[in-house]
N, C-alpha and C positions, 0 to 999 in steps of 0.2 A: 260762275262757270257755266259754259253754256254747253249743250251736246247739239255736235254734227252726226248725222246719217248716213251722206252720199257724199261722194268724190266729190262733186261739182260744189257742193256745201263749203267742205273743206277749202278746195285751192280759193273760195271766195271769201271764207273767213279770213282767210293767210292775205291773201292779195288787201283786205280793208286794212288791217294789222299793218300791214309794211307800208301800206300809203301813208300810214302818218308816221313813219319812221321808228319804229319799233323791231326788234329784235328776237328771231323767231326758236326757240330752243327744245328739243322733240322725248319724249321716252319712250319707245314701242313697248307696251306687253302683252301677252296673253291674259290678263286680268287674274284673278285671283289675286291680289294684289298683297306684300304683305312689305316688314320695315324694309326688305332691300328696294324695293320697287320706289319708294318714299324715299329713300334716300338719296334716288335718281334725279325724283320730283325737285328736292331743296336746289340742289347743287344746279338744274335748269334754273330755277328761279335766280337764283344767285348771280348765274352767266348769261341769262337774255331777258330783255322784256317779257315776254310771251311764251306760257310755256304750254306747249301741245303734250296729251298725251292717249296715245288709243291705246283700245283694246279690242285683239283681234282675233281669234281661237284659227288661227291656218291651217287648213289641213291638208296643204302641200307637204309640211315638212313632219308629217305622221305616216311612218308606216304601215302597210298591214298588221293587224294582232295589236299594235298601240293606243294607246288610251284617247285619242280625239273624245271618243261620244261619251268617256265617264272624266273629261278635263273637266277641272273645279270652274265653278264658274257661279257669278254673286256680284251681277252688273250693279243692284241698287247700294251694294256694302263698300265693291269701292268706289262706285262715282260718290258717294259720301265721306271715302278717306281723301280722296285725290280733292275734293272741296273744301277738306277742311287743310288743307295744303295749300292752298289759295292756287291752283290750276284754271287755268284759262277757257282750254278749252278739249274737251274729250271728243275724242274722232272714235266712232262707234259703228263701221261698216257691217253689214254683213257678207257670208262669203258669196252671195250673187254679183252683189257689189261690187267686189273686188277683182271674182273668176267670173266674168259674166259669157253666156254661151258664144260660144267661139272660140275662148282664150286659150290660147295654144305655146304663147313663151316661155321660156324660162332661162334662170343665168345660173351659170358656177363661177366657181375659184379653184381653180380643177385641183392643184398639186395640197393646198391645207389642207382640205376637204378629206385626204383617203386615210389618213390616222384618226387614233382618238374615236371621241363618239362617231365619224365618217368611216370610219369602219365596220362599226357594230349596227351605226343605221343608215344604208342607203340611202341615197336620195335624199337624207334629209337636213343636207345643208343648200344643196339646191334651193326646195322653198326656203329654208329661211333668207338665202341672198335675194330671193326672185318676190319675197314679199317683202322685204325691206329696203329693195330698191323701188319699188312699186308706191311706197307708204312714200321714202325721201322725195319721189317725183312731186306725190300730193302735195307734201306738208311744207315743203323747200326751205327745213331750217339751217340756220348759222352752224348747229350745232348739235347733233344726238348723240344721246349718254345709254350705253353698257353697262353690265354688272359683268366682273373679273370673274364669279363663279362660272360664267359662260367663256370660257378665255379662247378656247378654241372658234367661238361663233365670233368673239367679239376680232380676234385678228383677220378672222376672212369677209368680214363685214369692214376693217380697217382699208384691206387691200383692193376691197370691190369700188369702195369710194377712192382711192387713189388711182385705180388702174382706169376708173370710167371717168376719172375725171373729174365727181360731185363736188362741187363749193359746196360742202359743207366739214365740218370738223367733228371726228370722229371721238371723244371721251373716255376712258373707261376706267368705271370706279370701284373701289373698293368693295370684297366679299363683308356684306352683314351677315354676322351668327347669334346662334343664339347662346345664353349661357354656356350650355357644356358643347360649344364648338362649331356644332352642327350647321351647315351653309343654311342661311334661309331658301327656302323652296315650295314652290304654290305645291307642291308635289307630295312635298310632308305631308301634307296634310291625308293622303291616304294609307298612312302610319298607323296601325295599332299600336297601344300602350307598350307592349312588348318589344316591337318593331322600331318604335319609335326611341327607344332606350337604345337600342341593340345600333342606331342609326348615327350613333356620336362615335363608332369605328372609323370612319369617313377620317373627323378631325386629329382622332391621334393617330392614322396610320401616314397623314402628309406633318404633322408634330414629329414622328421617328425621322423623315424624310429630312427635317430641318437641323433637328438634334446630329442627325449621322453628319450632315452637311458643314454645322456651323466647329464640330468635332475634329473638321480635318479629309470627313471622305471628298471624295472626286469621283469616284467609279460610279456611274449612271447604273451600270447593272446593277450591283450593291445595295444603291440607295431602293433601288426599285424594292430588291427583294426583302429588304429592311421593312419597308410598306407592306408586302403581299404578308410579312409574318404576321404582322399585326393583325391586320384584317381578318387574316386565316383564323387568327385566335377565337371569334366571333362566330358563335354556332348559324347564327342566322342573314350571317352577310355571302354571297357570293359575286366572285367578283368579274367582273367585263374585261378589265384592263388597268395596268399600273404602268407608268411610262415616264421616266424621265428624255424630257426632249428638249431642244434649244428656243428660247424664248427670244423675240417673237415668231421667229421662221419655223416652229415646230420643227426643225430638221431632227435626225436621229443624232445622236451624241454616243459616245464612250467614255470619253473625259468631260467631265463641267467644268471644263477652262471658261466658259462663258454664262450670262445669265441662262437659268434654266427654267422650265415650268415642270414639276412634278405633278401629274393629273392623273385621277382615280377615277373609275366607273364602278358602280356596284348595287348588286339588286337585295333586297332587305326585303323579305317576303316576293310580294310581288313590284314593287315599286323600284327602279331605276334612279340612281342618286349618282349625281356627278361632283366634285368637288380638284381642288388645286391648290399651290403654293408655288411662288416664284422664289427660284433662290439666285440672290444678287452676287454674281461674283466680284472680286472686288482687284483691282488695280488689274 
């Protein structure tokens, strides 16, 4: 595996790669890395030649009072997972690099964007579209892969590559948990013992969501508040937001005549924990 630094690095890694016919397949993360991130890794390996994977700490898409300067961060632990993954090649900018003085653009996706975590945090699906598009310029794979626990990033990320046009193909794969539920998250990790128990409310309050669902309900309100009971039950969860909404357009729903995404936001101490479940309607 080798590590790139600079822009100019990169598209000239990609560019020796595709001269000899090779196939170029991407994972964007913030590092900390942990099995979901890896499970990204295989399934590139699996679908291209060449599998890219940076890591980037953005701090576009952090708001005021958010945790940018205490984000986990342990470059030598995982370029040594991502290596023993047989990775090709770690794109390792930093943010001069990427916002260098001047830089002034940015993109949205205006209408996904204002539910959901874009509600709770401004702005901050902006950077993630305006550094992910920024990354796909670089890196110009066949193919970047998503994780579904980001389901709201990963369809305005879907729609930014389709509306702009990108040759490339858009992924998005399955929530890794851990035993009792819990979505993997670099974010866990600033869990106390306590907190961390208290953190497995997340999985059975979209669990009620499914049971209510697979039971016969339809009423989106319902199923919602079916979720908020649980959750409530939890002395130390508070919650953001519970939201049954139509998968993949996020639109609002009343009836889940159609696939839906039931998607939870929730602070456990001080920590912000997001999680989801699709429910598949059927005929």
């Amino acid at each position: 595996m080798i590590r790139v630094l600079t822009i100019d690095g990169m598209k000239s890694e990609v560019r020796r790669r595709r001269a000899a016919g090779l196939t170029v397949g991407f994972v964007p993360t913030m590092g900390a890395l942990h099995e979901g991130h890896l499970s990204l890794v295989r399934e590139s390996r699996r679908k291209a030649d060449v599998t890219v994977v940076s890591i980037f700490v953005n701090p576009l898409q952090f708001g005021a009072g958010e945790d940018l300067a205490k984000y986990p961060r342990d470059i030598e632990n995982d370029a040594a997972l991502l290596e023993g993954e047989g990775v090709d090649v770690l794109f390792l900018p930093e943010a001069a690099e990427m916002y260098p003085p001047g830089f002034q653009t940015a993109v949205e996706v205006v209408r996904l964007q204002e539910s959901l975590c874009g509600a709770s945090r401004p702005g901050h699906f902006r950077g993630v579209a305006t550094v992910v598009l920024k990354l796909l310029n670089i890196v110009r794979p066949e193919v970047v892969f998503f994780g579904q626990k980001d389901a709201q990033q990963a369809v305005i990320l879907g729609r930014l590559a389709a509306d702009l046009n990108l040759d490339v193909e858009v992924r998005v794969m399955p929530i890794v948990r851990e035993p009792d539920g819990l979505a993997m998250s670099s974010r866990n990790a600033y869990l106390s013992p306590a907190e961390r128990r208290a953190a497995a409310v997340l999985y059975r309050g979209i669990e009620e969501a499914r049971r209510a669902f697979e039971a016969g309900e339809r009423r989106a309100g319902v199923i919602s508040a079916r979720v908020r009971e649980v959750i409530a039950g939890e002395p130390l969860a508070r919650i953001d937001y519970v939201e049954a909404v139509g998968w993949p357009d996020l639109g609002c729903l009343d009836l889940i005549d159609r696939d839906a995404l039931v998607a939870v936001a929730v602070r456990i101490g001080g920590t912000r924990l997001i999680d989801n479940t699709i429910l598949v309607a059927k005929g």
